[in-house]
C-alpha positions in Angstrom: 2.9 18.7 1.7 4.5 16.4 -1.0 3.9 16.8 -4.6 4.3 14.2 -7.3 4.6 14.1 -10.8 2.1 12.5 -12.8 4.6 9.9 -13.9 6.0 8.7 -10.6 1.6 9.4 -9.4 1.1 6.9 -12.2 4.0 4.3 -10.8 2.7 4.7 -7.5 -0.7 3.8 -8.3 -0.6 1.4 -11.1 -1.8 2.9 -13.4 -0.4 4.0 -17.0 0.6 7.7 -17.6 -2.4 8.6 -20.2 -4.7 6.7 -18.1 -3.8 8.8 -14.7 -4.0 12.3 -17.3 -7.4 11.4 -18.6 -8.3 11.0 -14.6 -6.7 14.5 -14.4 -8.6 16.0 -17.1 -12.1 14.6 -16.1 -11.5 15.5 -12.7 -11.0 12.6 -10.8 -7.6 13.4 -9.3 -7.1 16.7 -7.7 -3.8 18.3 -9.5 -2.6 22.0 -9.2 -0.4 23.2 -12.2 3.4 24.3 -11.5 4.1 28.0 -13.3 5.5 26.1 -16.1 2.2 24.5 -16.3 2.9 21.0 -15.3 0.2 18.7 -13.5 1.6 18.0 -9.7 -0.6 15.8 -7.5 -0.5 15.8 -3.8 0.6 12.9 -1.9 -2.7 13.1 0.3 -4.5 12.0 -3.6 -2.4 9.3 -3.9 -3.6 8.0 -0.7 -7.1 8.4 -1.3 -7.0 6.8 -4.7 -5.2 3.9 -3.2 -7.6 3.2 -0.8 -10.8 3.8 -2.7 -9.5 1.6 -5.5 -10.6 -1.7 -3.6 -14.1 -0.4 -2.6 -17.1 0.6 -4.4 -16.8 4.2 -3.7 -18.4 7.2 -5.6 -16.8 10.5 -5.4 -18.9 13.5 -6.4 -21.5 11.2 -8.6 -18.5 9.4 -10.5 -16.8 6.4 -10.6 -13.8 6.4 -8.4 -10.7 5.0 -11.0 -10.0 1.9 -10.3 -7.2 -0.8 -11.2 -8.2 -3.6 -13.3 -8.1 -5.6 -16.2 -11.0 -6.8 -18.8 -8.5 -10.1 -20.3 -9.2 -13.2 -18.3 -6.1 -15.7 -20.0 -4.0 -14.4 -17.2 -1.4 -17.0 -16.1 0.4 -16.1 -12.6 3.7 -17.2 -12.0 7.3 -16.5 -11.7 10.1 -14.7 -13.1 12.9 -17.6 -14.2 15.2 -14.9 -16.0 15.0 -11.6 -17.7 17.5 -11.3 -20.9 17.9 -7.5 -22.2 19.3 -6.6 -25.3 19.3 -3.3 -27.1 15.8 -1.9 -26.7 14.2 -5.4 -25.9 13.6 -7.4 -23.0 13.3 -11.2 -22.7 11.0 -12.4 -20.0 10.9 -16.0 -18.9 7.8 -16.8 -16.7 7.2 -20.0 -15.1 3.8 -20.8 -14.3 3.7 -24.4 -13.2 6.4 -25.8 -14.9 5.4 -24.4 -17.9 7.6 -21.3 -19.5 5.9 -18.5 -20.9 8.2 -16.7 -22.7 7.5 -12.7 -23.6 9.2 -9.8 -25.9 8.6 -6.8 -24.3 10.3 -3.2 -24.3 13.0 -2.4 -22.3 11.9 0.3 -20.5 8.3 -1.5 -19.6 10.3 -4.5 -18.0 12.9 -1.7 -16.2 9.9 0.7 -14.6 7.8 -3.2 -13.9 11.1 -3.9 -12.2 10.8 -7.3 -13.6 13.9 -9.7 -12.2 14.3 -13.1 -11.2 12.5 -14.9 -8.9 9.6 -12.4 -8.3 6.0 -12.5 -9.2 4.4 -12.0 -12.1 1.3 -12.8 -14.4 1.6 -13.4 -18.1 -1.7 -12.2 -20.3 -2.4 -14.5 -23.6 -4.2 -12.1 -25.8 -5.0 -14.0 -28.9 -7.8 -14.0 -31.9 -7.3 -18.3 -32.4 -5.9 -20.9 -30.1 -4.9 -23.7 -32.4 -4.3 -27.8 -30.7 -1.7 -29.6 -32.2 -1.2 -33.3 -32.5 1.6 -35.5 -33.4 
């Protein structure tokens, strides 16, 4: 039987670290715990969460985790360039015609494995949308 990490679990499903521990802790993903007493997840849980993530299933009376998001300004298009320097990352998104342009970390756009010409959605989180006019 193969065993994952809860990090690469995480990757695998889509899901952040924390989010994937809290499932862990609640009881919602079967882990046993190394000596060391590190979480390892079998491969067979990964499989059942991946397939019960785009149903309505209930596992033992609770909600089965599933992937999601609760922001609705999400703009789908494509990568035009990805620009790293030092601890930042430069993401260029064109979403019909339009570029997006985003900071993020480094390390998020390395484990997304953002590069050019691959798909990707930007999310506008903001508290005001201001209209210009010349």
């Amino acid at each position: 039987m193969e065993w994952l990490r809860p990090l690469d679990a995480a990757r695998e499903l889509g899901v952040s670290y924390p989010t994937l521990k809290q499932w862990i802790y609640r009881g919602q993903v079967r882990s046993v715990r190394t000596p060391g007493g590190h979480h390892r997840i079998p491969r067979s849980e990964i499989e059942r969460l991946s397939g019960a993530r785009g149903d309505a299933k209930r596992s033992a009376g609770r909600k089965t985790p599933r992937r999601g998001i609760s922001g609705r300004n999400k703009l789908e298009g494509r990568i035009l360039e990805v620009r790293y320097e030092g601890l930042l990352a430069e993401v260029r998104l064109d979403i019909g015609g339009q570029v997006v342009t985003s900071i993020i970390t480094r390390r998020s756009a390395e484990e997304m494995g953002l590069r050019s010409g691959i798909r990707a959605a930007a999310l506008i989180k903001a508290t005001e949308v201001m209209i210009l006019r010349d």
